[in-house]
FIMI-314050 format. One record per residue (C-alpha): residue number from 1; y, x, z. Coordinates in steps of 0.5 Angstrom, whole numbers, plus 500, padded with zeros to 3 digits. Layout:
BEGIN
    k   yy   xx   zz
  NUM    Y    X    Z
...
***
This chain:
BEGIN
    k   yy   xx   zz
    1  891  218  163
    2  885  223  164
    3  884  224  156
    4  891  226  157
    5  889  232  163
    6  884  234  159
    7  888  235  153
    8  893  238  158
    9  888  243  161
   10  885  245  155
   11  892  249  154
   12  892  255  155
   13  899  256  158
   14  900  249  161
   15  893  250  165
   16  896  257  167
   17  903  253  171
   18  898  248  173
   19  894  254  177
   20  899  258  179
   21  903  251  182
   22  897  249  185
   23  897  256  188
   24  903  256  191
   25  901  250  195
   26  895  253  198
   27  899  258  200
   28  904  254  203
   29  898  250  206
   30  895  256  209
   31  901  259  212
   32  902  251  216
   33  896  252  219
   34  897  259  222
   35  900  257  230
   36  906  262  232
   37  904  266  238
   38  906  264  246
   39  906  257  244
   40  900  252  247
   41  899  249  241
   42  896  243  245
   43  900  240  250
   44  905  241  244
   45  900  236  240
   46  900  231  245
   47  907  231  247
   48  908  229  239
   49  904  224  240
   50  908  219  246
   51  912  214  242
   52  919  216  244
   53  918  222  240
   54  914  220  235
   55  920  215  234
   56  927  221  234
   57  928  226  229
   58  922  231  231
   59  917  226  229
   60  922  225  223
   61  922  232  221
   62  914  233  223
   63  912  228  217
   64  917  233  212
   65  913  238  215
   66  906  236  215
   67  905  237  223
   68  907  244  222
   69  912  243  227
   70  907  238  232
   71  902  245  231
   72  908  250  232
   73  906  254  225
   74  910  258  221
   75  912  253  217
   76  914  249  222
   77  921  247  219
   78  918  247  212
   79  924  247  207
   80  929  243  212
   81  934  248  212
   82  935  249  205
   83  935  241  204
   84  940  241  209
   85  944  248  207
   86  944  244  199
   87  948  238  201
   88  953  241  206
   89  954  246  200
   90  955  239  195
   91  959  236  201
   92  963  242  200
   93  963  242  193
   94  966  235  193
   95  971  236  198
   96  974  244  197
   97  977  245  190
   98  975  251  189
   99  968  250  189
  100  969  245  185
  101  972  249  179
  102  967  253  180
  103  961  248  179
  104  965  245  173
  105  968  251  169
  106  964  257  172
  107  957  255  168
  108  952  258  169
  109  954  264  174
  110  958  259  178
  111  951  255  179
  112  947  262  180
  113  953  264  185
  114  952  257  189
  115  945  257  189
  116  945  264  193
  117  951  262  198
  118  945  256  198
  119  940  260  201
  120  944  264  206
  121  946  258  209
  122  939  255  209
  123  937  262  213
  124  944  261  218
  125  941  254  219
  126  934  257  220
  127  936  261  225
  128  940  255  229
  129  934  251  228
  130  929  256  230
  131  933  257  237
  132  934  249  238
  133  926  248  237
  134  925  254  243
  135  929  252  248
  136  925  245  247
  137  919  248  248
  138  922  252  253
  139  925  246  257
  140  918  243  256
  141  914  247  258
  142  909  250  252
  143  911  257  252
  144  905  262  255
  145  911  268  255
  146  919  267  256
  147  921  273  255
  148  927  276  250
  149  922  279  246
  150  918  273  245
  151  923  268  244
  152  926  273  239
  153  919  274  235
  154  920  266  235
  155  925  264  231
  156  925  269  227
  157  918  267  225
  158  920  260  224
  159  926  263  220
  160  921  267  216
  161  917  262  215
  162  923  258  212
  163  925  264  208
  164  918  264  205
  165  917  257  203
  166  925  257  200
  167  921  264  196
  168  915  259  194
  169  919  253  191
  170  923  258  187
  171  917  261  184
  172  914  254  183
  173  921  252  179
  174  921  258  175
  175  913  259  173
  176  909  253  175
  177  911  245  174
  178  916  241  176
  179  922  242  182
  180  919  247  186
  181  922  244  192
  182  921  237  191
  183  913  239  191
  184  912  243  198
  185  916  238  200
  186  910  232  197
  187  906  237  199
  188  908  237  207
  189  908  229  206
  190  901  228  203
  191  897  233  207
  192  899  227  213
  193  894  223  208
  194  888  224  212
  195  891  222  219
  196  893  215  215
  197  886  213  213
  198  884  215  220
  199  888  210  223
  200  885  205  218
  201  878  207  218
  202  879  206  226
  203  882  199  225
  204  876  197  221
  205  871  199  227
  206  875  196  231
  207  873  189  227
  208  877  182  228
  209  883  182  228
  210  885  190  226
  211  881  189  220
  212  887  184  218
  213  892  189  221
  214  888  195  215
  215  889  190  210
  216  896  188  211
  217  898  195  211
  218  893  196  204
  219  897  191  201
  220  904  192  204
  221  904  199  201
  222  901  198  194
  223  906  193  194
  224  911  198  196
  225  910  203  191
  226  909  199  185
  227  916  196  187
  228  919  204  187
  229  917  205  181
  230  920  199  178
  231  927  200  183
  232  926  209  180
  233  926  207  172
  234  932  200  173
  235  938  202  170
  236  944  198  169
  237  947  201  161
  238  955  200  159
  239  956  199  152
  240  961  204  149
  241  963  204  142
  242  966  211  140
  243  973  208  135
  244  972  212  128
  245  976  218  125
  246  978  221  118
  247  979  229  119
  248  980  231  111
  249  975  226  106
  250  970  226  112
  251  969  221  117
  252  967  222  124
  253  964  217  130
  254  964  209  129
  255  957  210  133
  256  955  206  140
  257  952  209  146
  258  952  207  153
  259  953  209  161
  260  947  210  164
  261  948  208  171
  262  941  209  175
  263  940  202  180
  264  939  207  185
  265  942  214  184
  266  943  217  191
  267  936  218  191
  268  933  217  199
  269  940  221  201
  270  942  215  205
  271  936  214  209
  272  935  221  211
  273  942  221  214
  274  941  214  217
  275  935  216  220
  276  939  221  223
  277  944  218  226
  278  939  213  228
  279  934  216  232
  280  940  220  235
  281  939  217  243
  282  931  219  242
  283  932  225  239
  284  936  227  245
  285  932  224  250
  286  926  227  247
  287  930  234  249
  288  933  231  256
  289  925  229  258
  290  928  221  259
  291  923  216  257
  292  925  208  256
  293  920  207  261
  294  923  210  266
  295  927  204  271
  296  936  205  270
  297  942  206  264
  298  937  210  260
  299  932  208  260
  300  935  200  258
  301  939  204  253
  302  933  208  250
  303  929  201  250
  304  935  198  245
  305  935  204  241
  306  927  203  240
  307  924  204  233
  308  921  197  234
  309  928  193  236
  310  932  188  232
  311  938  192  235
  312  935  198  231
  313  933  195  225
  314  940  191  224
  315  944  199  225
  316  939  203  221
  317  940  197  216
  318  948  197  216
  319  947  205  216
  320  944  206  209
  321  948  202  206
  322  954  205  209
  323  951  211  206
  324  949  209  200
  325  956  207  198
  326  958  213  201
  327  954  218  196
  328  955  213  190
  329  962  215  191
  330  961  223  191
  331  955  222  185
  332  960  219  180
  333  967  219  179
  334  969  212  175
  335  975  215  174
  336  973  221  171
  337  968  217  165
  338  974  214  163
  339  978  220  162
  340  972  223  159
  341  971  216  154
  342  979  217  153
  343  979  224  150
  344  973  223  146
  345  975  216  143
  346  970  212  146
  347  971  206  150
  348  968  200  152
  349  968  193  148
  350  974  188  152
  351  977  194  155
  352  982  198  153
  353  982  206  155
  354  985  209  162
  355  985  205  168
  356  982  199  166
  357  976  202  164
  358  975  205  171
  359  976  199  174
  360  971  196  170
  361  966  201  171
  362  968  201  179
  363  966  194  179
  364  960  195  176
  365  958  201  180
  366  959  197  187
  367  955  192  184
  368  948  197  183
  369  950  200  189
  370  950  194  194
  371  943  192  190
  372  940  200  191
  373  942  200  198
  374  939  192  200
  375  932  197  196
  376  933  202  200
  377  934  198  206
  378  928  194  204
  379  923  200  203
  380  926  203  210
  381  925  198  215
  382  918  194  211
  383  913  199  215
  384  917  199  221
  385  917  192  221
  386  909  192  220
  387  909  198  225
  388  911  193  229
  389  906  187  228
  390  900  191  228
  391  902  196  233
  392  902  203  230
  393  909  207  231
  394  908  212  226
  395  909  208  221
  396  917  208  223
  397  917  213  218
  398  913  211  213
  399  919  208  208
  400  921  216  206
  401  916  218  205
  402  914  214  200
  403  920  214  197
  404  919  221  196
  405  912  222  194
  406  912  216  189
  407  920  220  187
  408  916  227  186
  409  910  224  183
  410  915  220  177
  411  919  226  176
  412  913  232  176
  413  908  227  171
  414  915  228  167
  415  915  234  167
  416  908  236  165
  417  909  230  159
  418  915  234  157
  419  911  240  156
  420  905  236  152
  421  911  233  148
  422  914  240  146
  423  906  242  144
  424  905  235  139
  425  900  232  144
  426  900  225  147
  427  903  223  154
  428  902  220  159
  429  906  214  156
  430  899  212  151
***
């Protein structure tokens, strides 16, 4: 692998994408580190801090961010907008005709013309985003100047900030490797890094039983990301047999192929949504200034809704793989492959074309599906468990994030194989 790099940077033109992404990222790290104006920046720090926060969705969105929005920086919603704006507009796309027709038949001036309706919705959202991120700030407290002018130089900061790193990721995409957006957002995720070896190495100071704790967090996570790059390449192969033709004294076709169907095609979609529904009560108490300490109904209904209850884990348990079935159904139309193989001549052994097809292939779906989503499941609720064994609640978050860093990293070290393959050198598969 090292040989590999080396080779990799002694190419002009790949050390240049490589310099110019690793650029952008030091850009995008500066910009998290610059504080917003009239925010006190540490009672915010240690507001995040509580264990009801950092449980609800704005500790979920501070680890998308990289503590930006615990910090209150100019990028403190990081790219969430436009991760939010892109599966509204892939929602719409499903449900809306029109759209689809477009995506379909449009070509590329379709996919351009969404990508720009994408954008704008992500600035709308921003500016909403923007807003509802002050008035927590005001409720709570942490602003040194509430006047109109301050609270407008706010929100357009956090949504300036949005816009830029949408710029940023772009850029990357075009000039530098891999998915620019998918790499801001590693980014953010890895630069809470250091906050993690912190709480290890605080662990094994502590000595005894913490130490047992450190190393049960080592081995859980090593198991778990050997277990996503295995669950990331796993794909279940439909036979197809394409049926032979003559068109003159020629023959076409005869040949075999297959329908590949990725284990877990829905990506982390399913646990985004479901944490998002899940951590809905903290969220909300978060902004209402309730604790589940406090004595009542709330406080009780807030203690159910913990990240560390049987009650919670079972219902973000149940929501994945409610969600995973969902998003399956909107990636892949069985339906439309069997027409597709019918037109072109294929069809699968055992099965004749049409209808049949697309029960078969629906049933097989349904089967990958229920085992993408018990992975999913798995990598969701592990570091809550563990979380709550060793007593360290930021890991209740943990499961995405390493989903989408492994994710990322598979998907970039491709790319950049891609790059030496088109250039006659030996990848990262040697």
């Amino acid at each position: 692998m090292f040989q590999t790099l080396k080779n990799a940077w002694n190419m002009p033109e790949l050390r240049k994408k490589i310099l110019y992404t690793l650029f952008i990222l030091l850009i995008f790290r500066f910009g998290s580190c610059i504080p917003v104006p009239f925010i006190n920046t540490e009672l915010l720090a240690t507001y995040f801090e509580q264990s009801q926060v950092a449980g609800s969705m704005l500790g979920y969105l501070d680890m998308f961010t990289g503590g930006g929005l615990s910090n209150a920086t100019i990028f403190a919603m990081s790219i969430t907008p436009y991760i939010n704006a892109s599966i509204i507009l892939q929602l719409l796309t499903v449900a809306i005709p029109a759209l689809e027709r477009m995506v379909k038949e449009g070509g590329e001036e379709g996919r351009k013309r969404i990508a720009s309706w994408t954008r704008y919705v992500a600035v709308v959202l921003g500016l909403l985003q923007g807003f509802s991120y002050y008035a927590l700030l005001r409720s709570n407290g942490f602003l040194s100047n509430t006047s109109v002018l301050a609270a407008a130089a706010i929100i357009l900061t956090f949504t300036a900030g949005t816009a830029l790193i949408m710029w940023l990721g772009e850029h990357i995409t075009q000039n530098g490797i891999g998915n620019g957006i998918s790499i801001i957002l590693f980014a953010g995720i890895v630069s809470r890094g250091p906050s993690l070896i912190r709480t290890l190495y605080n662990l094994f100071k502590q000595g005894g039983g913490s130490i047992i704790s450190a190393l049960l967090m080592i081995v859980i996570g090593l198991a778990v990301v050997v277990f996503i790059v295995f669950m990331s390449n796993a794909e279940r192969r439909i036979p197809v047999q394409y049926a032979k033709r003559v068109v003159g004294r020629k023959m076409y076709g005869g040949q075999s192929s297959h329908i590949p169907l990725k284990v877990n095609m829905t990506g982390v979609m399913p646990i985004i949504f479901a944490q998002a529904i899940a951590s809905l009560p903290a969220t909300i108490a978060a902004f209402a200034g309730v604790s589940k300490n406090d004595p009542g109904f709330w406080g009780g209904f807030l203690r159910v809704f913990d990240t560390t209850s049987i009650f919670y884990i079972v219902v973000y348990f149940l929501l994945i793989v409610g969600f995973s079935f969902f998003y399956s159904t909107m990636q892949f139309n069985p339906v439309e492959v069997a027409n597709n193989l019918k037109k072109n001549g294929g069809f699968i052994p055992g099965f004749r074309p049409g209808k049949p097809t697309a029960d078969f292939i629906h049933k097989v779906l349904n089967k990958i599906t229920m085992f993408g989503a018990l992975y999913l499941a798995i990598i969701a609720i592990a570091p809550i468990v563990t979380g709550a064994v060793i007593g360290v609640s930021s890991l209740a978050i943990g499961g995405t994030s390493i989903i989408i860093v492994v994710g990322v990293a598979l998907e970039t070290t491709k790319a950049l194989e891609a790059q030496m393959l088109m250039r006659h050198y030996k990848g990262f598969l040697e």
